[in-house]
N, C-alpha and C positions, 0 to 999 in steps of 0.2 A: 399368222396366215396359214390356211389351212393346206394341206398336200395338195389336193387339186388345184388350188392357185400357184402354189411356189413351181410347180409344173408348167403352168399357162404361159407361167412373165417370161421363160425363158428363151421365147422365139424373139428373132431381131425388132428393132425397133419399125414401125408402120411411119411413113410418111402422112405427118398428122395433118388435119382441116384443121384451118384458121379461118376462126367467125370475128369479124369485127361488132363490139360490143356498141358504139356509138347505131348502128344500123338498125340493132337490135330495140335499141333505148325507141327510136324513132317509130320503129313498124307498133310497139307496144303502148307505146303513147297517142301513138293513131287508133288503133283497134281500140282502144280502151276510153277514146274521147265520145262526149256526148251527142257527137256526131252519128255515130254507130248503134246507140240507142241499146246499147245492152246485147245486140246482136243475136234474138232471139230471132230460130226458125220463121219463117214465113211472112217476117217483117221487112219496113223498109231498112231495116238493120242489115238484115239479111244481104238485101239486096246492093249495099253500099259495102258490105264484105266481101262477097263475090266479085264485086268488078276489083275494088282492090287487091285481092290476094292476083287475081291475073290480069292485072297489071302488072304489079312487083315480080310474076313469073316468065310474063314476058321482056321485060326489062333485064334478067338473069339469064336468058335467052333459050328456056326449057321450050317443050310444045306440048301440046298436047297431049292429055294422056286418058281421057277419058271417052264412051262409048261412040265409034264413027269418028275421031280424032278431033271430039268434042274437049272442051277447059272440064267443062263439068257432067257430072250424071246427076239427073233426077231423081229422088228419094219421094214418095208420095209418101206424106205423113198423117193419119186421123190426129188432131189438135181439139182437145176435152177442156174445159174449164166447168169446175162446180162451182153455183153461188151458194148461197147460205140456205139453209132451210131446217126443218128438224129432225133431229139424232137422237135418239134414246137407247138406252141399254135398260132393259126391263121396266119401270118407273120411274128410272132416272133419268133426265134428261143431258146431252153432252154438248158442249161447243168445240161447231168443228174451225180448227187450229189452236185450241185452246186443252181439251182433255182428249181430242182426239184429232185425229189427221185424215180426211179421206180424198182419194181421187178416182176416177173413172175412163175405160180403155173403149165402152161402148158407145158407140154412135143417137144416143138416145134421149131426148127432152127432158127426160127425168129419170136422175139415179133413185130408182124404188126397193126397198128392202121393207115386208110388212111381215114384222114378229116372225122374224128366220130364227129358229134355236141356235142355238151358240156351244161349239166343241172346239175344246182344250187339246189339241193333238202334238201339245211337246214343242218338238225342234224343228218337227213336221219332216226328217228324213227319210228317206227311204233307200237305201243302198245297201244292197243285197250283196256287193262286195266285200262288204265291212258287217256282214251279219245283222244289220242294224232296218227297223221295220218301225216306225212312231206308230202306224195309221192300223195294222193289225186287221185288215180288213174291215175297217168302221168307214158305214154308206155316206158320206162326205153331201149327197147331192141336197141342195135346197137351203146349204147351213151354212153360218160362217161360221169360220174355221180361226183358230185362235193362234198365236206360234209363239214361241220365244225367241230371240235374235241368234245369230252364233251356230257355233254346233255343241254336240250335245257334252263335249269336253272341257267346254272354256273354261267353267267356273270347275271342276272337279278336282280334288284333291289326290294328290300324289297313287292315296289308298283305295283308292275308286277302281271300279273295274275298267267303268270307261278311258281311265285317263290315258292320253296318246295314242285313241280309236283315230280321231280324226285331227291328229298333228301336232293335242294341243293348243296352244294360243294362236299357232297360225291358225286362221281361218279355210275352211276347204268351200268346195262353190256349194256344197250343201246348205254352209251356213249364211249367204248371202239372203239377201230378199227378194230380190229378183226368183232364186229356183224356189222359194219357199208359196210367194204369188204362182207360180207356175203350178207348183204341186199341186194347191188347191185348187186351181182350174179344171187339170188332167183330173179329177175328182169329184167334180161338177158342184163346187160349192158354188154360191154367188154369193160371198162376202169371203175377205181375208183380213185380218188386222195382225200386227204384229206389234208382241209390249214390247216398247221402247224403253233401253235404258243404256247411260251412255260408252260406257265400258266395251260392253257387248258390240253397239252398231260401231263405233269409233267414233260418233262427234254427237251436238248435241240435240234439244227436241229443237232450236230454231234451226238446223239445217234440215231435219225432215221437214217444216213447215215453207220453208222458203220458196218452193212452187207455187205456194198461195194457190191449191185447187187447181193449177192445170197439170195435163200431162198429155203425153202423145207417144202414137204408135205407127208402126209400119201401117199403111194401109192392108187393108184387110178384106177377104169376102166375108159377106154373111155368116157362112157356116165356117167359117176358121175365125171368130171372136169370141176372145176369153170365155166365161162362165159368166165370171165376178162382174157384177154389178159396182159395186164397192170394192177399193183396195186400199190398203194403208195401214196405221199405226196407231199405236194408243198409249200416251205418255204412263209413264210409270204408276205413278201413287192413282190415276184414273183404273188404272189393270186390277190394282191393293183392290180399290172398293168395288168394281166389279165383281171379282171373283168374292170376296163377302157375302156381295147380296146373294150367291148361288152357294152360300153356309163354305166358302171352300177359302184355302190359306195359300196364295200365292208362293210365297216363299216355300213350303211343305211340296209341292208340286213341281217348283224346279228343279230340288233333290230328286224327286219318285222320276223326271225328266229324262238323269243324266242314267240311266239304269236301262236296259233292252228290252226288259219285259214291263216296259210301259206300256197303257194301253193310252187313248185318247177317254176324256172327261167331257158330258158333256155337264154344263152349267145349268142346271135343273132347273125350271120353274124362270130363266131369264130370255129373255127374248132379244133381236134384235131389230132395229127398224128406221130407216131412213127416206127420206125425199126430199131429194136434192136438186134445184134446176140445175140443167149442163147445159153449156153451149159448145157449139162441135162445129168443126169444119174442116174439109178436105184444106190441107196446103202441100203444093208441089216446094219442097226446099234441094238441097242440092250440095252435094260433095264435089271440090274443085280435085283435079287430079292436074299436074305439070309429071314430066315425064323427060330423063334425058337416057336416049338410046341405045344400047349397047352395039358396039361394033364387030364380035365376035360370033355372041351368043344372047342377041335379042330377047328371047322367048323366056327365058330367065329372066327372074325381074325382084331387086331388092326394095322391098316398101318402107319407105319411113312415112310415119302420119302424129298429127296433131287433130285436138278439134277446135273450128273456130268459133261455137257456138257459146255463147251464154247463156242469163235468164233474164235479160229485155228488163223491163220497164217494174217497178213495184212501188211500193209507200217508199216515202219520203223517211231516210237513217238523220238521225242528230244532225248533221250536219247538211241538211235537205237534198242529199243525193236520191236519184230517183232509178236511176241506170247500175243494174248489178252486173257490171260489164266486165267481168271477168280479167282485172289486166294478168294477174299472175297464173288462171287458172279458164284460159288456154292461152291469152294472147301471147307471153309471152317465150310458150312452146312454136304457136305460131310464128312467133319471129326467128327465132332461133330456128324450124325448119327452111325458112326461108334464105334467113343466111348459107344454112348447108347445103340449098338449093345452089345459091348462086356460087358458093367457093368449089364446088366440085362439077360446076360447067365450066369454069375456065380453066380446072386442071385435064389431067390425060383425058381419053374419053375411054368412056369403060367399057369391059367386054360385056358386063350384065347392062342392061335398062336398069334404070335406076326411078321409081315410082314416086313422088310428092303428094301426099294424101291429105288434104283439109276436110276433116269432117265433119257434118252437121249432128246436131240430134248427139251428141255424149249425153250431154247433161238429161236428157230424158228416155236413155237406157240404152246409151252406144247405138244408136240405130240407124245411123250416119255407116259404120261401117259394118252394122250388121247386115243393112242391104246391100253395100257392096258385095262383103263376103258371101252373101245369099245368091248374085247376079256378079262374079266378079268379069272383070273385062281382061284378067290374065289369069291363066287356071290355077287353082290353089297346089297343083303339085309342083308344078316348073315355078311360084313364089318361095323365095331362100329364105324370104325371112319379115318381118315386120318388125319394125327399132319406133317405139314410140316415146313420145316427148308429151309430161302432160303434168304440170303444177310442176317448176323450180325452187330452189331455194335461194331468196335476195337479201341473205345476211354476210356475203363476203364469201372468200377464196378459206377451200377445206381440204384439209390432208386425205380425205377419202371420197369415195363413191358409194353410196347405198343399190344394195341390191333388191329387186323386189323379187320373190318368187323364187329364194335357192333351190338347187337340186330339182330342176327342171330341168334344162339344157345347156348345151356346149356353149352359148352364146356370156354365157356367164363367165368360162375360161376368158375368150377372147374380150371381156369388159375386163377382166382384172390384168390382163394381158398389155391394154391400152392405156391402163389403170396408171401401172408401175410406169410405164416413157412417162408419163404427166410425174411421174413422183406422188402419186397416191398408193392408197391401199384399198379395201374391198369391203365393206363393212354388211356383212347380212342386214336385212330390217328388221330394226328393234319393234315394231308394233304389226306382225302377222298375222294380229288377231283382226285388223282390220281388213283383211282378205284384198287390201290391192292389187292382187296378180289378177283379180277377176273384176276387177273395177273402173277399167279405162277399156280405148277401142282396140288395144292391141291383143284382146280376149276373143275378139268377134273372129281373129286369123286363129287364136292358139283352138278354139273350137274345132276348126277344119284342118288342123295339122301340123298350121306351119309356126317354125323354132319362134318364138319371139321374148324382146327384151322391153322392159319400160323402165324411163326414168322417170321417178316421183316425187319430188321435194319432201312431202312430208308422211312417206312410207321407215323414217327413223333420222335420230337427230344425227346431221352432220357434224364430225370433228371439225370446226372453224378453226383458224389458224389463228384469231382471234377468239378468244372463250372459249376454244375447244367446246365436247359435248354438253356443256351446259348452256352454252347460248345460241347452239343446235336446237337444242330441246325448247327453248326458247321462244327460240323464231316458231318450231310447228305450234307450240301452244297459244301464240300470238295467232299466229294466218289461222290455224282451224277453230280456234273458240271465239273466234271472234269475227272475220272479215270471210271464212269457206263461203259463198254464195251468197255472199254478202253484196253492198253498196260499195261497203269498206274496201274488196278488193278491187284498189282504185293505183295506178302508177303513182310512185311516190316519189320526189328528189332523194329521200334517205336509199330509195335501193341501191344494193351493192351488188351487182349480179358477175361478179368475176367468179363466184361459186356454179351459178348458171351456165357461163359461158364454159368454165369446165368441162361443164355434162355434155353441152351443146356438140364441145368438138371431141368429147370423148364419142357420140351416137354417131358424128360425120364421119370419124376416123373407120369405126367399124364399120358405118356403111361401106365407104371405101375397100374397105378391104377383101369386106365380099363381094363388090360389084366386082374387083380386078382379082377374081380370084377362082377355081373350080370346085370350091370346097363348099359342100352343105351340112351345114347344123344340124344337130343331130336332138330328140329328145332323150332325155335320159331314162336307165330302166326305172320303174317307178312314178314315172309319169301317167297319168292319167290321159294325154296325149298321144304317146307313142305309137299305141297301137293305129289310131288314125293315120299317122304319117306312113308308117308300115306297109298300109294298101295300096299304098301309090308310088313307092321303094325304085319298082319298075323304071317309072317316069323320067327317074333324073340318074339314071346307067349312063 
């Protein structure tokens, strides 16, 4: 255990949350039935989620917590679906979810791409903090833009200049896809593709496919929508023969990548070009907020959030499931908020409000609490903290806790803190290359400042108490290669969620602790965060 932990454990023990796990089994077996219909935004899925989560909030005897002392806020979503049409990369022709992947964020009949030139700009970073510049001042506008997944360290060997510019295998939000689609925007490309390969993103090409052509976005004006016409991916050995037909060596190029004085490449003599029907429509979906009230110091407010959304309805898996209904990935964070909801209204009543956040729209780019965070209903500087709950692990009781996102903030003392009374330890996450500290909603609070923590099942393998870390490692290679956003992720009688339930009351316990308590989280130096919270220092004197 590292010095900052053996430090943490040794304040008194916390009077722990206890979740009842049978509760748990039940709310998850609900949310996750064909009832729910996969519980995709702006469905009657949707709409049978909503009244249940407040129900179960009212039944735990929270109130309201959202705008006007409203259950829920309105999230107005743009909902895109592409159908089929034709793709080409110069004379070749591609099948989209087959060598390539595309989707659209624009309001518009038809996704049109006719012979846009095609440039190679790397890793597509730009962070002036880290000396590091992909684009070089090359005119982006009118082209798609090409990127590699990651950042520009991932693959780099020890003897590289790059190596541990940007962390190493942890992932930083440079190498995510999300800032990498953005970059091309702010640049005015209208195409983005990004070669997929599995290392790099974290899982494989059928979870990039598994939106089957939709997506959706905050609503939007006119003049504040993307560039990009097209966005998405382009399976690996489909990039190989691409970059060919433009005389150029894929491989040779990821090397010249990881190096500063890269320039962007464009792909001579190859074109790009698409027409896609889309179909679009506004849908009003909605974030449930329950809320119980602090009695000292109201205005304070500790957030815990899950999201309840999934991906609705798709083809039929092996076993003719039709509903990719998410049990483990969110419902069963949702339960387990819900639990913590109800065990901590029948305890003391706390000096902070205490916030219960379900939110819409994760799965199609956190936007669920992006719009909160955008419109929030309690100011982001008197917010202590966001504790988010999002994919568990259901392979049994573990001697430790995985951490996502070390050496960010103090919230990490007090998880190993809470850690040591349960009799665990504190395990950093073994795959940082997957950038989860930027991959759930509790990113859309660390944006605007505030300390936050996530628990993730399969951010590293748990030490089970059973198989120890090999049948940790196990369990994620099971849930993500197979069932991530899947049909498969379906409530099973074999889970064991006493490793869940763990976590559950280790995030209740901490909530607890800072609801009854005057103490704020702090970022740590080296955070990319810090300076955000800094400006608002004043607030919380």
């Amino acid at each position: 255990m590292s010095a900052i932990f053996a430090l943490a454990v040794c304040a008194p023990a916390l009077a722990e949350i206890k979740v009842d796990p049978t509760s748990i089994t039940r709310d998850v077996k609900t949310l996750a039935s064909d009832t729910f219909e996969g519980r995709a935004p702006g469905t009657a899925g949707e709409t049978r989620t909503i009244k249940y989560l407040i129900e179960r909030l009212q039944q735990s005897g929270l109130e309201p917590g959202g705008p006007a002392g409203q259950w829920v806020q309105a999230v107005p979503l743009l909902h895109t679906t592409l159908g089929q049409g034709p793709v080409s990369l110069g004379s070749t022709p591609v099948s989209q979810g087959r060598e390539i992947y595309l989707s659209t964020l624009r309001p518009e009949d038809t996704a049109r791409v006719e012979k846009a030139p095609i440039v190679f700009v790397g890793y597509g970073v730009n962070a002036p903090e880290r000396q590091w510049d992909d684009f070089k001042g090359v005119d982006l506008t009118g082209k798609v833009a090409v990127f590699l997944i990651n950042d520009p360290d991932f693959s780099a060997a020890a003897d590289e200049a790059v190596s541990g510019k940007f962390g190493g295998r942890k992932m930083t939000y440079y190498g995510r896809w999300t800032y990498k689609f953005e970059e091309a925007a702010r640049r005015g490309a209208i195409g983005a593709l990004i070669v997929h390969d599995t290392p790099g993103a974290g899982y494989g090409w059928n979870v990039v496919t598994s939106p089957r052509g939709e997506n959706y976005d905050i609503l939007r004006k006119p003049e504040n929508l993307t560039s990009l016409r097209v966005q998405g991916w382009i399976e690996g050995t489909a990039a190989t023969d691409m970059f060919q037909q433009a005389g150029l060596d894929l491989g040779q190029l990821r090397i010249a990548a990881r190096k500063a004085d890269f320039r962007p490449v464009p792909l001579s003599g190859l074109r790009f070009s698409a027409a896609l029907p889309v179909s679009h429509e506004e849908v009003i979906s909605h974030n449930v907020l329950g809320r119980i009230p602090g009695i000292r110091r109201p205005e304070e407010v500790v957030f815990l959030g899950a999201h309840w959304d999934a991906y609705g309805k798709g083809e039929p898996d092996a076993k003719g499931r039709v509903f990719r209904a998410g049990a483990n990935d969110d419902a069963l964070g949702v339960a387990g908020l819900l639990e913590i909801a109800r065990a901590m209204k029948v305890g003391p009543v706390p000096d902070r409000s205490v916030m219960f956040a379900f939110w819409t729209a994760e799965e199609r780019g956190l936007l669920g609490s992006e719009f909160y965070a955008a419109n929030p209903v309690y100011p982001m500087e008197k917010t202590v903290a966001n504790l988010t709950l999002d994919i568990l692990q259901t392979a049994g009781a573990a001697k430790d806790v995985v951490l996502v996102g070390q050496g960010q903030n103090t919230l990490e003392n007090d998880m190993a803190r809470i850690a040591n009374d349960q009799g665990r330890t504190v395990t950093p996450e073994s795959l940082p290359e997957r950038g989860l500290f930027y991959r759930a909603d509790h990113f859309s609070f660390a944006k605007r400042g505030v300390p936050v923590l996530l628990q993730m099942g399969i951010a590293g393998a748990s030490d089970l108490k059973q198989g120890g870390r090999t049948a940790g490692q196990a369990w994620i290679d099971n849930y993500t290669g197979n069932c991530y956003h899947q049909a498969c992720d379906a409530w099973e009688p074999a889970w064991d969620i006493t490793g869940a339930v763990q976590d559950i009351e280790l995030v209740g316990t901490l909530a607890q602790d800072l609801a009854t308590s005057s103490k704020w989280p702090e970022w740590k130096p080296g955070s990319e965060f810090k300076a955000i919270r800094d400006k608002t220092s004043s607030a919380r004197r």
